[in-house]
Each structure stands twice: as structure tokens, then as C-alpha cells.
VOBA-1610 file (N, C-alpha, C; in pm, whole numbers, padded with zeros to 5 digits, always signed):
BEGIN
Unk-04458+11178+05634Unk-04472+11185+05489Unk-04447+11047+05429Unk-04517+11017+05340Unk-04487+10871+05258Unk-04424+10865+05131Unk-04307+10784+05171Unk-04242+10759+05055Unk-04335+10679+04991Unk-04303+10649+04834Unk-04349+10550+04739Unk-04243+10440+04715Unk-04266+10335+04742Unk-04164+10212+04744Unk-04091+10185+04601Unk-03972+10179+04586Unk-03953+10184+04413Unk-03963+10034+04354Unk-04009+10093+04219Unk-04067+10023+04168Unk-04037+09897+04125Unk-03928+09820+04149Unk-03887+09707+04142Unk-03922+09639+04263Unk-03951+09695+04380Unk-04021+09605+04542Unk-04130+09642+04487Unk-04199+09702+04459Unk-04347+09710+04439Unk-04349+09592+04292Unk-04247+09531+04195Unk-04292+09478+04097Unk-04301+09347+04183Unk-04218+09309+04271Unk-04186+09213+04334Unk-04292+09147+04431Unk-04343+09265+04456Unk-04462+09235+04608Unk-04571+09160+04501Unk-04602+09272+04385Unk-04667+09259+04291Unk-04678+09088+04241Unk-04554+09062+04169Unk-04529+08915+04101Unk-04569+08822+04237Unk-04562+08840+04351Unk-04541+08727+04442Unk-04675+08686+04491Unk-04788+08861+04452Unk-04964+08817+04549Unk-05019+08766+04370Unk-04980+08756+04283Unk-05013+08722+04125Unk-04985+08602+04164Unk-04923+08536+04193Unk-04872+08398+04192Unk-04884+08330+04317Unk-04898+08404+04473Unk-04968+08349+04591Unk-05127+08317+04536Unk-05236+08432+04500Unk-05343+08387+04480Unk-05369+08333+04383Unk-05314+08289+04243Unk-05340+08223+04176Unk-05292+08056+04244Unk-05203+08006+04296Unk-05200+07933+04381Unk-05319+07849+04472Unk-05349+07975+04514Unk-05458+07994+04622Unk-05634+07907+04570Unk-05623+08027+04458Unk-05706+08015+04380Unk-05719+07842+04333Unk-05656+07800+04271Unk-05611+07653+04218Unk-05657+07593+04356Unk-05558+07599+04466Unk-05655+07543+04559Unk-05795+07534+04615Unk-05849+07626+04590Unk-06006+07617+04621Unk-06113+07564+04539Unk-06068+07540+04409Unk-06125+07464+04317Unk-06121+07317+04360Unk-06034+07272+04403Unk-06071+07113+04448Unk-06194+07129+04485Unk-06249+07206+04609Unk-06349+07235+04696Unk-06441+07260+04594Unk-06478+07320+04516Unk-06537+07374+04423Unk-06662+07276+04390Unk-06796+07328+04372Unk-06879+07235+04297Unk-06855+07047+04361Unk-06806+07071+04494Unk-06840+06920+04527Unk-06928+06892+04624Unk-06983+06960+04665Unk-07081+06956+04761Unk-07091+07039+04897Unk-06962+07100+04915Unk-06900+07167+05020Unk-07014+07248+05090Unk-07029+07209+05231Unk-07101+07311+05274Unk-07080+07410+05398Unk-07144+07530+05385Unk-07058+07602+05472Unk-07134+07594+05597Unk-07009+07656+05714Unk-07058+07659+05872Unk-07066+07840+05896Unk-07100+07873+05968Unk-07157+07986+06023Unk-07084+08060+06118Unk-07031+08143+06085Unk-06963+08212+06184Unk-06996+08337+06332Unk-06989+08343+06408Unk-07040+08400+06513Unk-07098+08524+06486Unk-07087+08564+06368Unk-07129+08685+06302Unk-07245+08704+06192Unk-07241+08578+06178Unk-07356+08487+06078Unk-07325+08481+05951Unk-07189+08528+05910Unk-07120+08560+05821Unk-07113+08318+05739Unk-07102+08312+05634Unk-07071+08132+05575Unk-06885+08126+05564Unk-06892+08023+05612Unk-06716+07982+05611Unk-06730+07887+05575Unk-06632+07818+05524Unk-06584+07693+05416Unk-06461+07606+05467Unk-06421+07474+05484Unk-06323+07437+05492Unk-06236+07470+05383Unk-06264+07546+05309Unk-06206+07580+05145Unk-06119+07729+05238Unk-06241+07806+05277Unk-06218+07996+05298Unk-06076+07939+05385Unk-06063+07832+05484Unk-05962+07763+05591Unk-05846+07785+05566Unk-05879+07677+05429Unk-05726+07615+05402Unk-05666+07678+05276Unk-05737+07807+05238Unk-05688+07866+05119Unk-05628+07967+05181Unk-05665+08072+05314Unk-05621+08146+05410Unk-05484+08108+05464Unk-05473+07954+05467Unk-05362+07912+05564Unk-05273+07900+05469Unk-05280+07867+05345Unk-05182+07837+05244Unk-05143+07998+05223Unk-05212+08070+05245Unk-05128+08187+05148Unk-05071+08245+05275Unk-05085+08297+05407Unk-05033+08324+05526Unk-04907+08214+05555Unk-04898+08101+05511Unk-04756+08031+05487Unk-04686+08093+05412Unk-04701+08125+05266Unk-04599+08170+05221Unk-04562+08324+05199Unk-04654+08407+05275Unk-04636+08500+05271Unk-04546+08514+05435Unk-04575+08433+05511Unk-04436+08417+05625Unk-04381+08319+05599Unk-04334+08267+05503Unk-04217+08204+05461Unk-04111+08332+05412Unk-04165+08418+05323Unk-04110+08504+05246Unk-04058+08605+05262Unk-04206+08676+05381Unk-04191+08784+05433Unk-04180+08745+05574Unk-04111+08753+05663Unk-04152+08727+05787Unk-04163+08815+05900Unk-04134+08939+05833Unk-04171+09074+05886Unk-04314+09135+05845Unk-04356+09077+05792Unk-04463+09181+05807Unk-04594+09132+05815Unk-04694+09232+05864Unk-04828+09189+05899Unk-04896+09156+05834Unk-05006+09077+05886Unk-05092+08963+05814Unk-05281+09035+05883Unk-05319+09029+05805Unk-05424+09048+05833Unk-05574+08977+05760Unk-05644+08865+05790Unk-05711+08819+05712Unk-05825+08753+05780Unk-05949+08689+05750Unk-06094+08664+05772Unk-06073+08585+05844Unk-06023+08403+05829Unk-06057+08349+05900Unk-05969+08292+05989Unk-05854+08352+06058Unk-05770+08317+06118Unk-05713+08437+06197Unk-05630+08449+06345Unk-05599+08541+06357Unk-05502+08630+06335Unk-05519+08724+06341Unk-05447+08830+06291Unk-05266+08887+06362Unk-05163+08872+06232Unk-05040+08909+06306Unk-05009+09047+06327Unk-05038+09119+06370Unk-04994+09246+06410Unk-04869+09290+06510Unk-04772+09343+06426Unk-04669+09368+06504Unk-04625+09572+06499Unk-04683+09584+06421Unk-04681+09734+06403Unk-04600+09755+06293Unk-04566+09672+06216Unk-04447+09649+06108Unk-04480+09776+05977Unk-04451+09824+05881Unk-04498+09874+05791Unk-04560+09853+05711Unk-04513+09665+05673Unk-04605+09602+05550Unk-04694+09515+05613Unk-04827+09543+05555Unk-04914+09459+05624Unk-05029+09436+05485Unk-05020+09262+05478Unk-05071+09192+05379Unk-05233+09146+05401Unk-05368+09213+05319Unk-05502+09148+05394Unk-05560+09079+05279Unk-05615+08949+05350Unk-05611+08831+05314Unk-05788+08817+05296Unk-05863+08809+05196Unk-05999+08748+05175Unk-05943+08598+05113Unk-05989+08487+05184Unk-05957+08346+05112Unk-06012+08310+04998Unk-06167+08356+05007Unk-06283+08344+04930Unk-06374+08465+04917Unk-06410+08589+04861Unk-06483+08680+04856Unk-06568+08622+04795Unk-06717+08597+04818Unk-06782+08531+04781Unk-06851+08393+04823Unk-06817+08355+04948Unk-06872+08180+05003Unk-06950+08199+04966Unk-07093+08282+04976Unk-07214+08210+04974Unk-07200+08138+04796Unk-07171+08225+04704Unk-07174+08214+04550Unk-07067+08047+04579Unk-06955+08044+04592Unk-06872+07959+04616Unk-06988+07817+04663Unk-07025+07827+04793Unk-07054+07728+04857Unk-07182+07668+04759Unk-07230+07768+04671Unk-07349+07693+04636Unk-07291+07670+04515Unk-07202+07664+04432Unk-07128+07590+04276Unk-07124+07731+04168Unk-07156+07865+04210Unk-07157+07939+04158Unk-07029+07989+04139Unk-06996+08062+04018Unk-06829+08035+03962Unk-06788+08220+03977Unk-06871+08272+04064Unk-06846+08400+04089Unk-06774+08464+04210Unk-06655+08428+04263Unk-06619+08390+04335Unk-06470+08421+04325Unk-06368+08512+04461Unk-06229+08532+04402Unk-06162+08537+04547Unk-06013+08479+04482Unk-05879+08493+04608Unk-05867+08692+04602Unk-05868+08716+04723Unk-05786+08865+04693Unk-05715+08883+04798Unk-05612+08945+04797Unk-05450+08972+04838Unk-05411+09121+04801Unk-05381+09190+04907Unk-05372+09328+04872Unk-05213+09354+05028Unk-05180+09441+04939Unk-05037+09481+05019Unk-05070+09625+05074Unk-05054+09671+05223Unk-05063+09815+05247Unk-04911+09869+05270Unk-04851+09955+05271Unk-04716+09989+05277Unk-04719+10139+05383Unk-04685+10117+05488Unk-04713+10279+05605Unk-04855+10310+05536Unk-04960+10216+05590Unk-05129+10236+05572Unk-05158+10302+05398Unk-05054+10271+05315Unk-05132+10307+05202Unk-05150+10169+05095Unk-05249+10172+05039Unk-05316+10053+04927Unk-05180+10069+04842Unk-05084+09952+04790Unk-04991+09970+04702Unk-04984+09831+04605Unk-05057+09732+04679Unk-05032+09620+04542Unk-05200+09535+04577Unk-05239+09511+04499Unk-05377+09459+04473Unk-05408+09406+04389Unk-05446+09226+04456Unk-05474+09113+04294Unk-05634+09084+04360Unk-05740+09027+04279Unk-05821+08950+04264Unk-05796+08834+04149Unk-05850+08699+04200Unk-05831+08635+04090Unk-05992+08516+04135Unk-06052+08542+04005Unk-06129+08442+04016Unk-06078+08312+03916Unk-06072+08225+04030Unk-06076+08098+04008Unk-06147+07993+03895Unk-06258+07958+03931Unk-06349+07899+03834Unk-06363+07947+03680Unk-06328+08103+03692Unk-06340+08162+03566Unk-06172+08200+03514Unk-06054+08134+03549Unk-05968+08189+03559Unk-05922+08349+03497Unk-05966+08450+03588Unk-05958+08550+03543Unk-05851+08641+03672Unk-05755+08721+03603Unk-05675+08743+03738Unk-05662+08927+03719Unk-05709+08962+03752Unk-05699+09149+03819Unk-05564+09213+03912Unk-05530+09258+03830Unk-05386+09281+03974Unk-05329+09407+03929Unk-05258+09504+04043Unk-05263+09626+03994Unk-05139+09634+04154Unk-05058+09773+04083Unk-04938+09816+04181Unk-04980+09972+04122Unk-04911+10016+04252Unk-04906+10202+04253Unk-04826+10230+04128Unk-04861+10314+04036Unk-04746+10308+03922Unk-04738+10240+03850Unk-04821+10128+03857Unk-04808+10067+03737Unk-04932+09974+03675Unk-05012+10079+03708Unk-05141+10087+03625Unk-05207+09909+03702Unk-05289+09897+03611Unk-05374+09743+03681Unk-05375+09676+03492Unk-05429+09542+03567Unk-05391+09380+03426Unk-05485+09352+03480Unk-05539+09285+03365Unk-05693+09181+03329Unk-05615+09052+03259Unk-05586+08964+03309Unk-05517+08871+03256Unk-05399+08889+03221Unk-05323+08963+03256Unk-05172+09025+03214Unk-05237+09082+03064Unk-05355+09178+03033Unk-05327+09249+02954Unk-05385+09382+03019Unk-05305+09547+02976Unk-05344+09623+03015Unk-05506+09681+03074Unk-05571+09707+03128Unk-05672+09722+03193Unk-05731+09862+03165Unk-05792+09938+03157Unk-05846+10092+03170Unk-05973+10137+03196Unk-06009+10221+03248Unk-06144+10272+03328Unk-06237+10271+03207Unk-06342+10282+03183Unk-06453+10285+03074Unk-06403+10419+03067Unk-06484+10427+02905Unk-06482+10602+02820Unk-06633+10671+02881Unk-06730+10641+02938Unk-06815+10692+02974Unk-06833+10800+03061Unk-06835+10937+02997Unk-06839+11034+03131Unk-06927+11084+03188Unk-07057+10995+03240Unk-07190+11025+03312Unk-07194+10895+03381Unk-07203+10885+03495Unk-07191+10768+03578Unk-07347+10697+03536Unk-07447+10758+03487Unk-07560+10728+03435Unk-07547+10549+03343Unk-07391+10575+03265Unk-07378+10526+03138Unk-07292+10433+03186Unk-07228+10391+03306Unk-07186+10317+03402Unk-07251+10172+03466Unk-07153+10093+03509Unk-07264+09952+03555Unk-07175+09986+03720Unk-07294+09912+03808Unk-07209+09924+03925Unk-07261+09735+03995Unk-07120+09645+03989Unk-07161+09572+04017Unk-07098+09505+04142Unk-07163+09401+04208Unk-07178+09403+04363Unk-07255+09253+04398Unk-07233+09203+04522Unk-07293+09066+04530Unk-07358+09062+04663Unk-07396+09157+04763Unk-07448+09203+04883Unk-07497+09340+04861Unk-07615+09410+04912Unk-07684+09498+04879Unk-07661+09583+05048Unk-07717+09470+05146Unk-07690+09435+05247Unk-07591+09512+05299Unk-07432+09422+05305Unk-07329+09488+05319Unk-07359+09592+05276Unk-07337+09699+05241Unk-07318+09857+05205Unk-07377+09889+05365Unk-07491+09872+05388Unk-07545+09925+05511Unk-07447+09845+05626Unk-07426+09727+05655Unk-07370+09672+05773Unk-07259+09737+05780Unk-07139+09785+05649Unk-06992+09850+05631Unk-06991+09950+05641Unk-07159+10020+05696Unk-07153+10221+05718Unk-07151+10313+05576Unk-07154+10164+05435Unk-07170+10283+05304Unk-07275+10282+05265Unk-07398+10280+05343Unk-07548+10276+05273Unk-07555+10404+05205Unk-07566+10509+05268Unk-07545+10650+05160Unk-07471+10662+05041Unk-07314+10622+05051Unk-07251+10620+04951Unk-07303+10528+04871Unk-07371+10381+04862Unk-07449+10347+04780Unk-07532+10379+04720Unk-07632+10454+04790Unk-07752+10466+04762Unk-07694+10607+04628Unk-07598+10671+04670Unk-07581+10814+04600Unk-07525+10722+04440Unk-07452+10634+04469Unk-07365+10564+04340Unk-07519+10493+04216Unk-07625+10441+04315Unk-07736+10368+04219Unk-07814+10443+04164Unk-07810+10586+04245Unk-07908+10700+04175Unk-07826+10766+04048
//
């Protein structure tokens, strides 16, 4: 059975991936719009000396801090110890947009706690815009409250996305296809 972590470690995990990926974030902007180009990964997947060293900076201080718990992220390998908390790391969601000067592009940092989703930031960079959300305590659009649209026909809904692709390679081509109809 799963407990729910109280809510002062969850504000905490919370304040620390708000302020790791905004960090993060800040760092990849050097890279940003200078010409950066990406290399190819065995998967055919684009990597960045940016996706590198924005990965390595936040896996520092998240084992500086935490040094128990697992790490899980794109371009580096993975710490698995069987621990409870386990932190997954996108450096850059977005290289291709990134690599070519496009400002659509975000750090994300998400906390699992005994395999459940409990703290979750995106922050795009270029646009400084930061998304972050804990179990209980709702989600922030710039540290101001956040809420689902009033629309109750998914008709009246936007569904937006930067790979079409992915859905089929990640096994959700159906669940896509059912979300665009």
C-alpha cells in the first residue's frame, strides 16, 4: 500500500527540482542559438553537448543532496539501486527544436516515490516559463496557480505535441489517434 509523503518533503523535493531545472535551464541557454550542432545517437535519436552537460549538472546536485536515491535520465547512465526515490532526468525535451535556435524547448525533472509520479517541473528556458506541480498541491505556471481548461468536449480542446512519430515508436499510436479524433 502507498503512503503519500507529507507535505512538507513533497514541498521540499518540490522547491529543490524548481530551482535544479531552472538552474539547468540557465545553463543550456549559453548553448542556445549559437550554432550548436547535434550528434546522433545509436538510436538515431539528436544529442547536444548542451542535453551532456545540463544532465550532468543536475545528477550532481541531485547526488549532492540526495545521495540515496535513484537517478534515471537520457544521456548518461542510469543509478539504480532499488531505493524508493527515483529522480528522471530529460536535459533537453526537445534537441531537434533546441539544436536548430527554436525557443520551444524544456529542462524536466520529475520525482517518483515507491513508483508513483509525486513532484513534476518543466521549465522552458528561452521562454522563461516554469510548470511544476506536487501530489496535493495542485501545479504553477510561473508560480501562479494553474487549472485544467473549462471545456467539456475534448472537441473544444487543443492537443499539443512536437513528434507525431513518437506516439507510434512509445506503443501510443491508438491512444493518439483516439485523442485527434
Amino acid at each position: 500500500m502507498h503512503r503519500q509523503p507529507e507535505e512538507s518533503r513533497l514541498r521540499e523535493y518540490l522547491d529543490f527540482a524548481v530551482e535544479t531545472a531552472f538552474e539547468a535551464g540557465r545553463l543550456t541557454l549559453s548553448h542556445f542559438q549559437t550554432g550548436i550542432r547535434p550528434e546522433y545517437k545509436e538510436d538515431g535519436t539528436e544529442v547536444t553537448a548542451a542535453d551532456r552537460e545540463a544532465e550532468s549538472f543536475i545528477r550532481a546536485r541531485i547526488a549532492a543532496r540526495y545521495p540515496k536515491h535513484d537517478i534515471t535520465g537520457e544521456e548518461h547512465e542510469d543509478r539504480q539501486t532499488g531505493a524508493s526515490h527515483r529522480w528522471t532526468i530529460d536535459p533537453i525535451d526537445g534537441t531537434k527544436a533546441f539544436a536548430r535556435g527554436v525557443p520551444l524547448y524544456a529542462v524536466l525533472l520529475a520525482l517518483e516515490i515507491e513508483d508513483r509520479p509525486e513532484v513534476g517541473v518543466a521549465y522552458f528556458p528561452a521562454l522563461d516559463e516554469m510548470l511544476s506541480a506536487a501530489t496535493g498541491m495542485g501545479c504553477l505556471w510561473n508560480g501562479r496557480r494553474a487549472r485544467v481548461s473549462e471545456a467539456e468536449d475534448l472537441s473544444r480542446g487543443i492537443v499539443a505535441f512536437t513528434d507525431a512519430k513518437g506516439m507510434e515508436r512509445y506503443g501510443r499510436g491508438a491512444e493518439f489517434s483516439r485523442i485527434r479524433d
